[in-house]
MDTraj code that builds the backbone (N, CA, C; nanometers):
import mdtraj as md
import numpy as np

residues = "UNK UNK UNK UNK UNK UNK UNK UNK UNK UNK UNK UNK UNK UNK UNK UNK UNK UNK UNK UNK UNK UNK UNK UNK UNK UNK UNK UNK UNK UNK UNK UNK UNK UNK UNK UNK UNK UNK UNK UNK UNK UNK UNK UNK UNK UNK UNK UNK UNK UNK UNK UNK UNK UNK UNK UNK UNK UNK UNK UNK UNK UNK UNK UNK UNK UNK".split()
xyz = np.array([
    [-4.3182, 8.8288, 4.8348],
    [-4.3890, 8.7033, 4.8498],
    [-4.2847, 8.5926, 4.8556],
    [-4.3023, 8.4820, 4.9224],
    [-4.2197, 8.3887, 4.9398],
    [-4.2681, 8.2564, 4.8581],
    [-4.1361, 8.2220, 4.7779],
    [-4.1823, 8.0871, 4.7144],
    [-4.0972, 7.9473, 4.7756],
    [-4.1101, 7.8219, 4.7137],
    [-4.0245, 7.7437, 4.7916],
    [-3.9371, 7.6899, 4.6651],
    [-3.7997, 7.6992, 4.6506],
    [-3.7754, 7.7202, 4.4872],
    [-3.6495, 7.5868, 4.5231],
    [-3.6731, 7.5038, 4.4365],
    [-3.5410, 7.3477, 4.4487],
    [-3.5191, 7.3605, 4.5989],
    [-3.6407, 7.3412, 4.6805],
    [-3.6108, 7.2921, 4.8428],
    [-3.5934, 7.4225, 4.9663],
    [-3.5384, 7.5444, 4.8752],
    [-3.5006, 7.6883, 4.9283],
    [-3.5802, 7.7785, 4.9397],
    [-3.6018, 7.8741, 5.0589],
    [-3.7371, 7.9708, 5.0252],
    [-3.6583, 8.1061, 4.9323],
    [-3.7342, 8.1658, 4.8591],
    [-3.6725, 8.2651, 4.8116],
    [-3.7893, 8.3930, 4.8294],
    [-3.7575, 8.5032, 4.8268],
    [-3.8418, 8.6318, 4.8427],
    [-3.8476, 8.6391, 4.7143],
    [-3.9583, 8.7120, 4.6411],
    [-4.0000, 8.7520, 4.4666],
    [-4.0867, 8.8368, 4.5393],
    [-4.1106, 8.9329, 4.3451],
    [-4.1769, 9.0150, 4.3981],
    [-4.3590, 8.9964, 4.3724],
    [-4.4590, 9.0594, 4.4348],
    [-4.5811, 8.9973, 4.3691],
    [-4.6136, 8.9761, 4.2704],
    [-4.6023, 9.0621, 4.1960],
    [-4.6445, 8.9814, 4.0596],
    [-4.5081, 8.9500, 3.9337],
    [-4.4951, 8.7968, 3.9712],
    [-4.4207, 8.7463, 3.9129],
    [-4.4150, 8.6126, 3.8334],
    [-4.3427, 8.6005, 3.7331],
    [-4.4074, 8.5109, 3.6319],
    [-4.3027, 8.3948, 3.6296],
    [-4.3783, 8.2504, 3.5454],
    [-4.2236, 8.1508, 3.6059],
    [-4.1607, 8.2142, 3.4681],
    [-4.1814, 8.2835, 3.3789],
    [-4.0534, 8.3425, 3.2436],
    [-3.9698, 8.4161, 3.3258],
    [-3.9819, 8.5154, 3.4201],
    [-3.9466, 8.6142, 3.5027],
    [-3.8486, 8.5311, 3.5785],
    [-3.8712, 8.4046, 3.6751],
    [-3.8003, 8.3162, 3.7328],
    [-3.6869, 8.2775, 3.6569],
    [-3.7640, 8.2017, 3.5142],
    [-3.6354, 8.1295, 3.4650],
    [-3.5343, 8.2582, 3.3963],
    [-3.5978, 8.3753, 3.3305],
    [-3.4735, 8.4370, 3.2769],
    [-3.3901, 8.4954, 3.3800],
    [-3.3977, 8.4928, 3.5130],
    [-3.3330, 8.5632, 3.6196],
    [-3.2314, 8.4704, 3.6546],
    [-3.2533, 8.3349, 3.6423],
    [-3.1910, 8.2081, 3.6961],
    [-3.0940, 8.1449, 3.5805],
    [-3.1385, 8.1460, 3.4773],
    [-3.1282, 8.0626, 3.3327],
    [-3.1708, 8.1678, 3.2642],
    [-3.0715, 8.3043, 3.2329],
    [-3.0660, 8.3665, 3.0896],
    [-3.0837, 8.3049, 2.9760],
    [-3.0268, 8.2171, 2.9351],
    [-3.0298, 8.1301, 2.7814],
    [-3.2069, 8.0784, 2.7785],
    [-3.2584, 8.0468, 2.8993],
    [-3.3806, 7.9334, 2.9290],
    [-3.3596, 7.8199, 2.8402],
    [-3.2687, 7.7485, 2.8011],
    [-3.2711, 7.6156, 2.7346],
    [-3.2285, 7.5314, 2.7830],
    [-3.2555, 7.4143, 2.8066],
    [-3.2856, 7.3061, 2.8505],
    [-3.3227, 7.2912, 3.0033],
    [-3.4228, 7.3939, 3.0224],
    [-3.4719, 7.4090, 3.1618],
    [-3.6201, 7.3334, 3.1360],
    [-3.6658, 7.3086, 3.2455],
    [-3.7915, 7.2493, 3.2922],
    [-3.8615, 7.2714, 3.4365],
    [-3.9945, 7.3058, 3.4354],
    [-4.0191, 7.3434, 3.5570],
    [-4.1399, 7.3058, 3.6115],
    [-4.1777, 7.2455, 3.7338],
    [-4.2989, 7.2153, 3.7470],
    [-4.3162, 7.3221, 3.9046],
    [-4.4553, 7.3188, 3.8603],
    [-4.4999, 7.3953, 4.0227],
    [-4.6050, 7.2734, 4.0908],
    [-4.5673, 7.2746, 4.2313],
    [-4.6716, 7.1790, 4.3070],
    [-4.6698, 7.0434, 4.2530],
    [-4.5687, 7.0430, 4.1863],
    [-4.5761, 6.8774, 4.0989],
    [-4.6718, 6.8858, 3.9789],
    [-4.6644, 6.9580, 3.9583],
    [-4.7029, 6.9738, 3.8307],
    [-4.6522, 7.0651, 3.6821],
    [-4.5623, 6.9958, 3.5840],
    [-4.5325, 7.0492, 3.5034],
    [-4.6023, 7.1551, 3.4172],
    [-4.5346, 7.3115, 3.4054],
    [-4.5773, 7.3902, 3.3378],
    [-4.4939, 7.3963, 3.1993],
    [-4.5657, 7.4073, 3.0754],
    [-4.5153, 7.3774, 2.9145],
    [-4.4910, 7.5242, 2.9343],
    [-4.3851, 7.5309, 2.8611],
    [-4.2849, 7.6400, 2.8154],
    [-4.3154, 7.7364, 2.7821],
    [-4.4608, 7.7184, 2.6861],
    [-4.5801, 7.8191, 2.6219],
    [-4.6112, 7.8746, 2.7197],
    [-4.6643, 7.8365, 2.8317],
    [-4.7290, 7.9162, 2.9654],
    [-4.6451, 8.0228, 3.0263],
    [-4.5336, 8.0145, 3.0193],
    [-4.3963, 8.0769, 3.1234],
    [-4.3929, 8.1947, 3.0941],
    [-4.4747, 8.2718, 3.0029],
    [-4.4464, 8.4365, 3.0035],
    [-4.6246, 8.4737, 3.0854],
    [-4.6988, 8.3967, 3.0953],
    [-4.8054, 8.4335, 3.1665],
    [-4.8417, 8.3565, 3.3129],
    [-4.7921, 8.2462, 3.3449],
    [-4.8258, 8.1987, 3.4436],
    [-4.7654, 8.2846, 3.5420],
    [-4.8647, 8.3202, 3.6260],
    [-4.8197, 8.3932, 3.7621],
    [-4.7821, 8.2531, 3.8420],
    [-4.6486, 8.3268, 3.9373],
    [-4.6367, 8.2331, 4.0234],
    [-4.7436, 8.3222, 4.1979],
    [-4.7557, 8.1948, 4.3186],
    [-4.8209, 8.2197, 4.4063],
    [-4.7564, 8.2282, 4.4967],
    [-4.7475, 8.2734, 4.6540],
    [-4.7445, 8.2793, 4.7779],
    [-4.7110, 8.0809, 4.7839],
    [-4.6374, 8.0822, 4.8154],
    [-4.5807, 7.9496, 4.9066],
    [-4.6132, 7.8010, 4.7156],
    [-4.5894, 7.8640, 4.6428],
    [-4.6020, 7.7706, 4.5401],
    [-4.4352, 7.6958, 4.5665],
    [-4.4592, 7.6130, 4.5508],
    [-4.2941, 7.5096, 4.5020],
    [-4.2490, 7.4822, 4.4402],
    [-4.1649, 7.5249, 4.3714],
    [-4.1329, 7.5288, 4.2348],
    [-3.9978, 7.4112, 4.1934],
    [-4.0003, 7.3495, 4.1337],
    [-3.8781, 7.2509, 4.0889],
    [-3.8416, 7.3656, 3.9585],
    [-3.7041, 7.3356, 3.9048],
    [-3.6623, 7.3927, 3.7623],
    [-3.5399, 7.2778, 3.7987],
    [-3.5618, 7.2212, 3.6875],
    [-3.4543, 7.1310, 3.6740],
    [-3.3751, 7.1442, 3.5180],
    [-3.2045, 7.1308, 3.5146],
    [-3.1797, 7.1589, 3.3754],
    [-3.1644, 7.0202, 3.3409],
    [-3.1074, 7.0190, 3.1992],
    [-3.0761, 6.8771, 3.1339],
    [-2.9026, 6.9055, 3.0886],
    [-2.8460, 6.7835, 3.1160],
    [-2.7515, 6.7911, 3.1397],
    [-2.6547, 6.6619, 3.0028],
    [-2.5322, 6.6820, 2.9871],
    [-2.5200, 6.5315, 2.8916],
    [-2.3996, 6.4912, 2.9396],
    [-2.4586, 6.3566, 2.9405],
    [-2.2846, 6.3017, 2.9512],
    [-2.3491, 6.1614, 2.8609],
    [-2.2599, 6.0657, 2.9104],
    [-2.2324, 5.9140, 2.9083],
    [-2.2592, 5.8010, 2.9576],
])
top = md.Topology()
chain = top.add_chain()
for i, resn in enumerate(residues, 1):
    res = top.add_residue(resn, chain, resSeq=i)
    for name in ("N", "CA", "C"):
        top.add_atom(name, md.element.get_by_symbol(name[0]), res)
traj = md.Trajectory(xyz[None], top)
């Protein structure tokens, strides 16, 4: 299935979860954030939310400086 992931299409497999996303991308998963369709999913959701066919996914990390 194809998603549209920070602007890029990527292939996944069908049934796949955004926990599945972020630990593949972001082992640690901390200080990640992710919304689908513009819409933020809470952290709690990420071991059950299925992702969809052509969903768009942002994951943005947090970063520190000055």
């Amino acid at each position: 299935m194809k998603i549209i992931l920070n602007g890029q299409a990527k292939q996944i497999a069908v049934t796949y979860t955004v926990g599945q996303l972020v630990s593949e991308l972001f082992p640690s998963g901390k200080g990640i954030a992710v919304a689908i369709n513009q819409s933020v999913v809470p952290k709690s959701e990420w071991p059950t939310r299925q992702l969809s066919p052509n969903d768009q996914i942002t994951l943005i990390t947090a970063t520190q400086g000055g």
